[in-house]
C-alpha positions as CSV (number, residue, x, y, z in Angstrom):
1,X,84.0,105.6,133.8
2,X,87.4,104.7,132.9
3,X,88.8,106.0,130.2
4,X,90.5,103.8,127.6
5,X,92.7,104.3,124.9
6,X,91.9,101.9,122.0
7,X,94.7,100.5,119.6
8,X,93.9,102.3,116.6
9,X,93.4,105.8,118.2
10,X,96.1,108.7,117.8
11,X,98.6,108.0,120.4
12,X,100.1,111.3,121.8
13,X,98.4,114.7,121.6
14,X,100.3,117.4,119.0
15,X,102.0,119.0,121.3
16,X,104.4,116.4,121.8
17,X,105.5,116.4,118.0
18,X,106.4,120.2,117.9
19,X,109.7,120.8,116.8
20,X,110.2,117.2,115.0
21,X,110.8,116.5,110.8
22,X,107.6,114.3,110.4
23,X,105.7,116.1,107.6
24,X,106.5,115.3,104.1
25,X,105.1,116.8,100.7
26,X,102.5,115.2,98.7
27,X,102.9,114.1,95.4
28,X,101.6,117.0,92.7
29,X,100.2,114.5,90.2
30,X,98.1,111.1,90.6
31,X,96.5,108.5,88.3
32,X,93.0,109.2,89.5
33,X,92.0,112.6,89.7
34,X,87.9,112.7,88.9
35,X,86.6,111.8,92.3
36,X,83.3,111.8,94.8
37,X,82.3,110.9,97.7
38,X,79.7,108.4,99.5
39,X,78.5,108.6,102.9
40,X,79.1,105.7,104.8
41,X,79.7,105.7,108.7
42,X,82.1,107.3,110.9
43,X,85.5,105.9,110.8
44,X,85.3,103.3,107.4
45,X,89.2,102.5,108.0
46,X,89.4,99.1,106.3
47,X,87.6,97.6,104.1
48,X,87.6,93.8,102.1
49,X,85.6,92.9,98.5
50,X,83.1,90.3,98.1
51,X,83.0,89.2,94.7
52,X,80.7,86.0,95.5
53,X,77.4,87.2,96.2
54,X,74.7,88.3,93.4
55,X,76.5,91.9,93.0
56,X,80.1,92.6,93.9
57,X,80.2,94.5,97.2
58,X,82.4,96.2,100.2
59,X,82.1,94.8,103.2
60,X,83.4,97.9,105.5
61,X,84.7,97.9,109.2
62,X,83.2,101.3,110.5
63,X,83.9,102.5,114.0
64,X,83.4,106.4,115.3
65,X,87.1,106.9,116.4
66,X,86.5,110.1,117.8
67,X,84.2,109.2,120.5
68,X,85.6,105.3,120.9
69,X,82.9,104.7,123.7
70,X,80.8,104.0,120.6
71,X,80.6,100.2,119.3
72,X,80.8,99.8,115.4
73,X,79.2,98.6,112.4
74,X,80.1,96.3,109.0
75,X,78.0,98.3,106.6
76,X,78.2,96.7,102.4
77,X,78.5,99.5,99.1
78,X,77.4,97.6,96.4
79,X,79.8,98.5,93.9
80,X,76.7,98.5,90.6
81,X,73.7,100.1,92.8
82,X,76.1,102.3,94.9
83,X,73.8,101.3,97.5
84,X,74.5,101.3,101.3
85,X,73.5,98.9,104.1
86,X,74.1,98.2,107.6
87,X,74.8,94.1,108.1
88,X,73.2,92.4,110.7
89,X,75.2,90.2,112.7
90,X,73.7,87.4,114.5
91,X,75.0,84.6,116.8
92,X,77.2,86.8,119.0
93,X,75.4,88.2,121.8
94,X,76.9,85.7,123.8
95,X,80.6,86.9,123.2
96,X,80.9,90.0,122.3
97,X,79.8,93.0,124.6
98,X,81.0,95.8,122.4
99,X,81.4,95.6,118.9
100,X,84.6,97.7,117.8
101,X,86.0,96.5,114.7
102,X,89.1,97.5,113.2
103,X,90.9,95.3,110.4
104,X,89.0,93.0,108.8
105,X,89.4,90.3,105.8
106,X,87.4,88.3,103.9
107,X,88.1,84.7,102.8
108,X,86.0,82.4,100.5
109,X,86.2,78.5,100.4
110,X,84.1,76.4,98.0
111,X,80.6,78.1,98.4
112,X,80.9,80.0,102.0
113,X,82.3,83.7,102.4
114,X,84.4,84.6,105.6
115,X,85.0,87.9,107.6
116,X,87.4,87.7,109.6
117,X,87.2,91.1,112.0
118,X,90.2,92.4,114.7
119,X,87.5,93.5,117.7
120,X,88.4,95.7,120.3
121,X,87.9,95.1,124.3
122,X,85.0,92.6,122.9
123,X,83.4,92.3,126.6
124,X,83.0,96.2,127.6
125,X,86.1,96.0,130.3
126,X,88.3,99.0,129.3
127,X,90.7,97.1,128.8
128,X,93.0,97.8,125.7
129,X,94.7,94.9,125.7
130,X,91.5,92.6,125.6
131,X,91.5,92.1,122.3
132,X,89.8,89.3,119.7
133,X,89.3,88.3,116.3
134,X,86.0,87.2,115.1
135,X,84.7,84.9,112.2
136,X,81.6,85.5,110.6
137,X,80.0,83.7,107.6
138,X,78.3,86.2,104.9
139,X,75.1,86.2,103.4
140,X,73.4,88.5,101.2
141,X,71.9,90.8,104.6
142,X,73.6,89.7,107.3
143,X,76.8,88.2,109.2
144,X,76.9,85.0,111.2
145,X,79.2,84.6,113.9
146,X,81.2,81.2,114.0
147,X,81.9,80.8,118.2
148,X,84.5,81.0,119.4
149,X,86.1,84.1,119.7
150,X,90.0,84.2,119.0
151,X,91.4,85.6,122.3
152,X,95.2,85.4,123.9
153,X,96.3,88.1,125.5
154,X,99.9,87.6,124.6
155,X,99.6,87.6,121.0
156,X,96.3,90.3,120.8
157,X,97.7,92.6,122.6
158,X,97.4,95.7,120.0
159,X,96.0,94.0,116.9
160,X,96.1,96.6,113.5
161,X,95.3,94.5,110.5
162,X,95.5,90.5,109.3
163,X,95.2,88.6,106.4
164,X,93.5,84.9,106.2
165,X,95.6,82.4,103.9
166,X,93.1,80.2,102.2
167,X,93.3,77.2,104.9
168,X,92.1,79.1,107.6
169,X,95.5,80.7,108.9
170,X,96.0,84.2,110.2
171,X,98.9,86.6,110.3
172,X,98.4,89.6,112.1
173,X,99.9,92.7,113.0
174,X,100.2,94.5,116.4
175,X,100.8,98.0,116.3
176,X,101.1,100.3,119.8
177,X,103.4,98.9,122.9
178,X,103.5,103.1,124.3
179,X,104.0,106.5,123.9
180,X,107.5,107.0,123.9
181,X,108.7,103.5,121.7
182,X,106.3,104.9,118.9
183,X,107.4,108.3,118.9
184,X,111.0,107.3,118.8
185,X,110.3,105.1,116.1
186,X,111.1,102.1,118.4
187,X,111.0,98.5,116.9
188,X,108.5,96.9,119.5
189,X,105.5,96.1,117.2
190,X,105.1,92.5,116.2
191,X,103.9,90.0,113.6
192,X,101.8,87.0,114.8
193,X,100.9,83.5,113.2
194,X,97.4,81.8,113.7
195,X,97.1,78.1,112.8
196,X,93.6,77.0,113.0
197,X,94.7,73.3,113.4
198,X,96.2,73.4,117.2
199,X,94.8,77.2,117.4
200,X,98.1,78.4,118.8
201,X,99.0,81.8,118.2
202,X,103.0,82.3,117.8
203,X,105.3,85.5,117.0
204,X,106.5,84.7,113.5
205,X,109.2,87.9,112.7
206,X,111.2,90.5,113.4
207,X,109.6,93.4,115.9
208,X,109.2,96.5,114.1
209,X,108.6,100.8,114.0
210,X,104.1,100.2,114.5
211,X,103.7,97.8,112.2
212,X,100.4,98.4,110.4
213,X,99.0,96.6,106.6
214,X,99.5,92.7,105.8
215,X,99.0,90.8,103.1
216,X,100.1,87.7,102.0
217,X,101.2,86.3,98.3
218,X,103.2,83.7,96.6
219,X,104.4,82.6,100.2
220,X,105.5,85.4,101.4
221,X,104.2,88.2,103.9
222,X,104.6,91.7,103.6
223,X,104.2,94.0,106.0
224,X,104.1,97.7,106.3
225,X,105.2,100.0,109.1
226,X,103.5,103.3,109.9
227,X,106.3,104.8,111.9
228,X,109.3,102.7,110.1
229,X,108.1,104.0,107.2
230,X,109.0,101.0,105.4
231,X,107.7,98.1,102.9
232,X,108.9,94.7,103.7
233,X,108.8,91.6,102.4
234,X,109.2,88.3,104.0
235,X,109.3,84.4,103.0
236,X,107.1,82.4,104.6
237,X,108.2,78.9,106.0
238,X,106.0,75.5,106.3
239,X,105.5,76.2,110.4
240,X,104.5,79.9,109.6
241,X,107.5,81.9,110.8
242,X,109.2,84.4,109.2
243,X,112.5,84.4,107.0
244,X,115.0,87.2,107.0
245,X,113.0,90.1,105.7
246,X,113.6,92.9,102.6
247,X,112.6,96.7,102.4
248,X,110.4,97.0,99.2
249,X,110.1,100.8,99.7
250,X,110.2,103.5,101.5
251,X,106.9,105.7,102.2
252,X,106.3,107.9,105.0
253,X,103.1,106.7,107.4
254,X,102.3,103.6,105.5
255,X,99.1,101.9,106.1
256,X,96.7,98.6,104.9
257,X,97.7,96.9,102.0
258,X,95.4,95.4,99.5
259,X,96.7,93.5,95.6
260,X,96.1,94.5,92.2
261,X,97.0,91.7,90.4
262,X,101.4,91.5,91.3
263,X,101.1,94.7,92.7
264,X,100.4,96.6,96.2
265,X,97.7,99.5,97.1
266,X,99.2,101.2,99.7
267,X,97.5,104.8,101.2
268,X,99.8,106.9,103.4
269,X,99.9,109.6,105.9
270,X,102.4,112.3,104.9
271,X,101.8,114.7,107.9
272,X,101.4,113.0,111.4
273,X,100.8,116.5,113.2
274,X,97.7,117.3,110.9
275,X,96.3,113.9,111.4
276,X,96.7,113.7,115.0
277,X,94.8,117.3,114.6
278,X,92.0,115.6,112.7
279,X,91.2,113.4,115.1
280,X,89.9,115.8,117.2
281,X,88.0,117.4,114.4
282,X,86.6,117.2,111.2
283,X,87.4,120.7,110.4
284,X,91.2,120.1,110.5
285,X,92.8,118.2,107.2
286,X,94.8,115.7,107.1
287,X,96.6,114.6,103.9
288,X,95.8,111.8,102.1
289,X,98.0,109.9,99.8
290,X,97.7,106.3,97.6
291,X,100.2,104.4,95.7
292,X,100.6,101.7,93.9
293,X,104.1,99.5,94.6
294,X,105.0,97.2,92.2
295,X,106.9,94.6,94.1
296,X,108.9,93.2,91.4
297,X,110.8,96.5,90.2
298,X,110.5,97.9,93.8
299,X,109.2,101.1,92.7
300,X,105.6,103.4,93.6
301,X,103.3,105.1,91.4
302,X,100.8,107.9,93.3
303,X,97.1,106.5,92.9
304,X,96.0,109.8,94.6
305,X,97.2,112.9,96.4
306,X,95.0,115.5,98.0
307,X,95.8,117.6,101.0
308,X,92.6,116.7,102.9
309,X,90.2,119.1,101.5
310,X,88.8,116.2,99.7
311,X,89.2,113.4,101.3
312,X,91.5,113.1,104.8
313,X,93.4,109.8,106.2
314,X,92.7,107.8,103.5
315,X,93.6,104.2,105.1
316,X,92.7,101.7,102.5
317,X,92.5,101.8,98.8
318,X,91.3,99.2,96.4
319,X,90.8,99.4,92.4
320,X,87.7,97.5,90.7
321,X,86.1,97.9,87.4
322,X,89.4,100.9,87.1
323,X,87.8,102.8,89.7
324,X,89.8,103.6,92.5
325,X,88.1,103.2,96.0
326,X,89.3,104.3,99.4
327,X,88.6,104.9,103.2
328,X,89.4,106.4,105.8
329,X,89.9,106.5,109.8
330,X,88.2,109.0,111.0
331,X,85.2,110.8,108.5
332,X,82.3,108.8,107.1
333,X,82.6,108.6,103.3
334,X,84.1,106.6,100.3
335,X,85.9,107.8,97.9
336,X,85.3,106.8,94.6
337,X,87.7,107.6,91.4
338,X,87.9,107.3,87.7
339,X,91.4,107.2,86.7
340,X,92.7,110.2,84.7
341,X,94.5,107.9,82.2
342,X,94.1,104.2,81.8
343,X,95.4,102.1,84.5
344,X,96.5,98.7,84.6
């Protein structure tokens, strides 16, 4: 069997760090400190809200990361039950040999709900830069696919995360061209424009240090970067491209982004050795930190910081109801938080 090294997995082994400055210190106080933890599915790295159904929900994009021969899930947390469920999907038998999600999100025009998911090597070749995006429409149990799959080779060649504007169009984010470029902090990761009109995919900005989180807001895109350890903002023009971009902030191993109201969720990873150790097991930590960037003022406020024992490579973070929720890439819970003091 050929072995194949999927887009989202560690990309060097530890040894290769040894001797280099990439371990920072966690923050010693956060807004949310009274926290537990729900049992989900290996590897919940990214997960998108559904506020239009009859209970508000997660929709999560679970994929066992440390065996990635396994295919993946979307699994809901209904965010008033607390219960879990596995979605069905139905309609893609036909396209999709091997279900390995990755980023996901969710869009919602008039009265139908979207998930938009990044699939890897979709048809079971080994091939890591087969890559797709599939739409599904949500109901209450299960997920529909909309044919086709979004495929091109050139522009899906290591796809992290995207965000879907409200007409249909994508930005995305690929993250891992090779070894060395990422471990020199290389600029070689791209940003990538999907207009659902032609369905031409085109390279909209700057390349950059693994680019990893998207969102988009008040026309314009920001982007974070795991190895450039950067924030940045960019405008957005009518043909989707990019204008000349702006650092936001500085934080060391940035990853998806999701809003609270004008501001920016952002969890991080402070200690790239100890998370590259976690992948190959669960009983290695891996620190886990969450702030919230406020745009505007271009400053951070720490969400949460714990060293791992808790709750390891947090990827995603969202606040609803001013609980603070969050997962992960590689272990199979949720975490859940109250805020310590009141939060905006």
């Amino acid at each position: 069997m050929r072995s194949t090294r999927y887009p989202d997995e560690p990309l060097i082994g530890a040894s290769f760090f040894q001797g280099c400055s990439l371990k920072e210190r966690l923050p010693q106080y956060a807004e949310f400190q009274s926290c537990i933890r729900i049992k989900i599915a290996p590897g919940p790295e990214d997960i998108a809200i559904d506020r239009w159904g009859p209970s508000p929900r997660l929709l999560i994009s679970c994929r066992e990361r440390r065996n990635p021969i396994k295919t993946g899930e979307i699994y809901t947390f209904d965010l008033n039950s607390q219960k879990v469920k596995r979605m069905c999907r139905l309609g893609d038998m036909d396209y999709v040999q091997t279900f390995s999600p990755h980023g996901i999100d969710i869009r919602h025009n008039e009265d139908k709900t979207f998930l938009y998911v990044i699939l890897h090597d979709p048809h079971n070749k080994g091939d890591r830069l087969e890559n797709a995006v599939a739409i599904y429409q949500v109901f209450d149990n299960h997920l529909e696919f909309i044919p086709p799959l979004l495929e091109e080779k050139d522009h899906l060649w290591s796809p992290n995360d995207l965000f879907v504007l409200k007409n249909g169009e994508i930005y995305l984010t690929n993250d891992f061209k090779s070894i060395i470029n990422t471990f020199f902090r290389k600029n070689t990761s791209d940003i990538v424009h999907f207009n659902p009109t032609n369905n031409q995919w085109q390279k909209v900005g700057p390349k950059l240090a693994l680019a990893n989180g998207i969102f988009a807001k008040n026309n314009h895109i920001y982007v974070s970067t795991t190895r450039g350890d950067t924030l940045y903002r960019f405008p957005r023009n009518i043909d989707g491209t990019l204008g000349q971009g702006e650092i936001i902030v500085k934080v060391k191993g940035m990853d998806n982004i999701m809003p609270l109201g004008n501001k920016l969720i952002i969890p991080a990873h402070f200690d790239d050795i100890a998370f590259l150790k976690h992948q190959k097991s669960d009983q290695n930590i891996s620190p886990s930190a969450i702030f919230l960037i406020d745009p505007v003022t271009k400053t951070k406020t720490v969400l949460y910081s714990d060293s791992g024992k808790q709750f390891s490579a947090a990827s995603t973070g969202l606040i609803f109801d001013k609980k603070l929720y969050a997962s992960q890439v590689f272990d199979p819970y949720l975490l859940i938080c109250k805020p310590a003091k009141k939060v905006q």
